[in-house]
MARDRENRO-84847 format. One record per residue (C-alpha): x, y, z. Coordinates in steps of 0.05 Angstrom, whole numbers, plus 32768, in hexadecimal, padded with zeros to 4 digits. Example, Ala and Ser with C-alpha at 12.3 -4.5 7.8 and 13.67 -1.06 7.14 Angstrom:
MARDRENRO-84847
+------+-------+------+
! east ! north !   up !
+------+-------+------+
! 80F6 !  7FA6 ! 809C !
! 8111 !  7FEB ! 808F !
+------+-------+------+
//
This chain:
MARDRENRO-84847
+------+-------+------+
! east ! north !   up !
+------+-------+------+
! 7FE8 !  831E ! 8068 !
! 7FF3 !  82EA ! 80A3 !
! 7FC6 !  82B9 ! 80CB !
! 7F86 !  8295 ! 80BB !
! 7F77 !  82C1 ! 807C !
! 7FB4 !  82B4 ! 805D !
! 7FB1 !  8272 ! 8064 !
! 7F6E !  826F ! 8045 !
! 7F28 !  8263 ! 805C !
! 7F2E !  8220 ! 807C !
! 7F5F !  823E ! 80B5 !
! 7F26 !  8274 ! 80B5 !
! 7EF1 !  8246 ! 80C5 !
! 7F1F !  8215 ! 80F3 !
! 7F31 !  8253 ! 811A !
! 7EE8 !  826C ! 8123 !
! 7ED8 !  8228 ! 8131 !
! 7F0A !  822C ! 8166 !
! 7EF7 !  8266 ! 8182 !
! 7EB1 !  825B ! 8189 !
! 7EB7 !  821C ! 81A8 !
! 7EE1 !  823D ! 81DD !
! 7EBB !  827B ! 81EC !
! 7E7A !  8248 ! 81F0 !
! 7EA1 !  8217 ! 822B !
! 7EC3 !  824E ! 824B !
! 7E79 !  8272 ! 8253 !
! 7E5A !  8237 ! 826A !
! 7E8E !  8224 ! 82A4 !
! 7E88 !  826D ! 82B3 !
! 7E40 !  826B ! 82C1 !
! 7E46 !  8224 ! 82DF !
! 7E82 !  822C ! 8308 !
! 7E92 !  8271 ! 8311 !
! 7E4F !  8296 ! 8312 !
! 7E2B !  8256 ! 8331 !
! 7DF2 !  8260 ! 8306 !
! 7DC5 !  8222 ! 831A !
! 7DC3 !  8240 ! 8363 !
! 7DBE !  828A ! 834A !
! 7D8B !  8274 ! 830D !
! 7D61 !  82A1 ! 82F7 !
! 7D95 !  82E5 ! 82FB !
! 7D7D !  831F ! 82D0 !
! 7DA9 !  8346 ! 82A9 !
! 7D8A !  8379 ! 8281 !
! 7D45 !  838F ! 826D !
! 7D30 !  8357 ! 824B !
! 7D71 !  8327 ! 8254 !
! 7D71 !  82F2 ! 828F !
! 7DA9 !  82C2 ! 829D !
! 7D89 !  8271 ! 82B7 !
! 7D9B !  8237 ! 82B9 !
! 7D7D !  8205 ! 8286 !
! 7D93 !  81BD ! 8276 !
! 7D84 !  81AC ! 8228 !
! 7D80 !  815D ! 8221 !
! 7D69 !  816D ! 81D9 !
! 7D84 !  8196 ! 8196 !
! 7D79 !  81DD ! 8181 !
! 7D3F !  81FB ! 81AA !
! 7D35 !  81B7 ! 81D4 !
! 7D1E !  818B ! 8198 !
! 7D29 !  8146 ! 818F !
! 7D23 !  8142 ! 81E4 !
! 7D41 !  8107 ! 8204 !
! 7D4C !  80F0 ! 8248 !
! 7D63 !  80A7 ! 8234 !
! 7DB5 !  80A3 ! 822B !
! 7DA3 !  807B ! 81FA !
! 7D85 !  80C0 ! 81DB !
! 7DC1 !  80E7 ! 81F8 !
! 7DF0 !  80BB ! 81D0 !
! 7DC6 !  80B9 ! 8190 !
! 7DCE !  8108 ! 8190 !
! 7E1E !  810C ! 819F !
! 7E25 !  80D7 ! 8167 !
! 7DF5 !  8108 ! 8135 !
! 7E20 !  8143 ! 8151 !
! 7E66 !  811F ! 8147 !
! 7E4E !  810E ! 80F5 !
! 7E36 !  814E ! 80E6 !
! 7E74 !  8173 ! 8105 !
! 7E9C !  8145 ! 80DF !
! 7E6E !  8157 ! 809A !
! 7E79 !  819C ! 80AC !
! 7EBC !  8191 ! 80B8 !
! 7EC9 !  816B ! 8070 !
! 7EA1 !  81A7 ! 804B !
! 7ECD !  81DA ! 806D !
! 7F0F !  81B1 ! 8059 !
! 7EE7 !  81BD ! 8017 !
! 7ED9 !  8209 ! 8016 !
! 7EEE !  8238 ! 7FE8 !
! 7ECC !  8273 ! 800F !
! 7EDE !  829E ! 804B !
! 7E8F !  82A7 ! 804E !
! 7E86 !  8258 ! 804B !
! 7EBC !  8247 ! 807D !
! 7EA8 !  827E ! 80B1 !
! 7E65 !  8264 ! 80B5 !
! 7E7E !  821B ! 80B9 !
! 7EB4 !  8229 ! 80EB !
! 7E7A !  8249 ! 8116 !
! 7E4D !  8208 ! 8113 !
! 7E7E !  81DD ! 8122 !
! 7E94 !  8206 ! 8160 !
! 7E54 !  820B ! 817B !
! 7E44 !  81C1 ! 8168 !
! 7E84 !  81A5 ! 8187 !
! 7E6F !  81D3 ! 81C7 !
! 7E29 !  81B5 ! 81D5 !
! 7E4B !  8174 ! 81C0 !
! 7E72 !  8183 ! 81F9 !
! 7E41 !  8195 ! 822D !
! 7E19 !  8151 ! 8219 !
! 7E4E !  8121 ! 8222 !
! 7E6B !  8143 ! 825C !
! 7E1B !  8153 ! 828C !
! 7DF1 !  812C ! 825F !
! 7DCB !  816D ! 8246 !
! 7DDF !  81B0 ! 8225 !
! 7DF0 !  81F5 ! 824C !
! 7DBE !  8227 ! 8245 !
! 7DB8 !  8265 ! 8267 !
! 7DA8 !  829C ! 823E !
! 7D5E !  82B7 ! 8243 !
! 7D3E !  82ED ! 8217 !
! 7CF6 !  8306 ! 8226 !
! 7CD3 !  833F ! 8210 !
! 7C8B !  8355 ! 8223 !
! 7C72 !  8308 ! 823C !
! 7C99 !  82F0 ! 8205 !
! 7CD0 !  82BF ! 8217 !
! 7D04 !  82A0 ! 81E5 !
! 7D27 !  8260 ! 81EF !
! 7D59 !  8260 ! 821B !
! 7D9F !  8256 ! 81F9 !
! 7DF1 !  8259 ! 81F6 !
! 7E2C !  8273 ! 81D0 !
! 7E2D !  822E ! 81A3 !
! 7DE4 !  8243 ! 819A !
! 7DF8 !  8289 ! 8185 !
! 7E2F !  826E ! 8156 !
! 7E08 !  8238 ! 8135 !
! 7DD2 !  826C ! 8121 !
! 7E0C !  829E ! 8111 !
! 7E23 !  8267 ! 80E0 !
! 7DE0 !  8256 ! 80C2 !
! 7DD6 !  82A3 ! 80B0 !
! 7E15 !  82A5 ! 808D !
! 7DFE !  8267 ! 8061 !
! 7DCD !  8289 ! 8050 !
! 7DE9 !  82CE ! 8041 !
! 7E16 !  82A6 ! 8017 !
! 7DE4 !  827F ! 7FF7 !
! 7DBF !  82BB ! 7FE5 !
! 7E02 !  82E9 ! 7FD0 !
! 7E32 !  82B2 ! 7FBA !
! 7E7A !  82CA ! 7FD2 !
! 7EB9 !  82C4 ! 7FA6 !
! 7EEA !  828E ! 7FB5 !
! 7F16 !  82A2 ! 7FDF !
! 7F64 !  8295 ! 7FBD !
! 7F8E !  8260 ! 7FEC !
! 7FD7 !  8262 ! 7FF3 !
! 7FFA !  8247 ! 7FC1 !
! 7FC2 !  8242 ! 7F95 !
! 7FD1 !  8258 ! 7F4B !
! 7FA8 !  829C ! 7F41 !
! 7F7B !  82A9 ! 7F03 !
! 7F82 !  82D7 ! 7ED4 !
+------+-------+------+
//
């Protein structure tokens, strides 16, 4: 075997982490840049699937709402120490389960981290609605942070093997 599964789950997660992060900025400059969305904003899609423009200033599905930089900063500081928590538990990982799901938060975390620091809010755009019913608007970070939260728990509730690194001595 080559690549990030030979080299066990860290390079796993560090490569999803990777990945995610990219395909969240590279959508976002896409919809800011390329598809102008704040003069296009609101854009439907599909049935049920709009694209608009919305600046978070808070966390997952606008909590913790500030307008202050003093608020902005608090939340890139929280962002930076739990990436790097994530980051150490990863390093730490002896599952391919474990270190997909971290990879995946990180990404997305390091993405809105992004976004914050660089416009002072978080990219959103993607809106889904269904009979009067609208759900919060949200990103690819957003999409991989709850994509690593469901893994979590999947392996929380079916524990996963550990996942033999190279080099490691193999049981009997």
């Amino acid at each position: 075997m080559t690549g990030a599964f030979r080299a066990g789950p860290r390079a796993l997660g560090a490569a999803l982490a990777v990945l995610a992060f990219a395909a969240d900025q590279a959508s976002k400059l896409w919809m800011l840049r390329g598809f102008d969305l704040p003069e296009r904003s609101p854009v439907a899609v599909a049935p049920g699937v709009d694209f608009v423009m919305a600046w978070n200033r808070g966390v997952s599905y606008s909590l913790f709402t500030s307008d202050t930089d003093a608020g902005r900063w608090l939340l890139v500081a929280v962002t930076l120490l739990a990436s790097l928590a994530l980051a150490v538990w990863l390093w730490r990982s002896g599952t391919a389960m474990t270190s997909a799901a971290l990879g995946l938060l990180i990404g997305g975390a390091l993405g809105n981290l992004v976004d914050r620091v660089s416009y002072g809010a978080v990219v959103d755009f993607v809106s889904l609605h269904a009979g009067g019913f609208h759900w919060y608007v949200f990103n690819v970070a957003d999409c991989a942070i709850t994509a690593g939260v469901v893994l979590l728990l999947l392996e929380w509730i079916v524990p996963a093997r550990p996942v033999a690194t190279l080099g490691a001595p193999k049981s009997p």
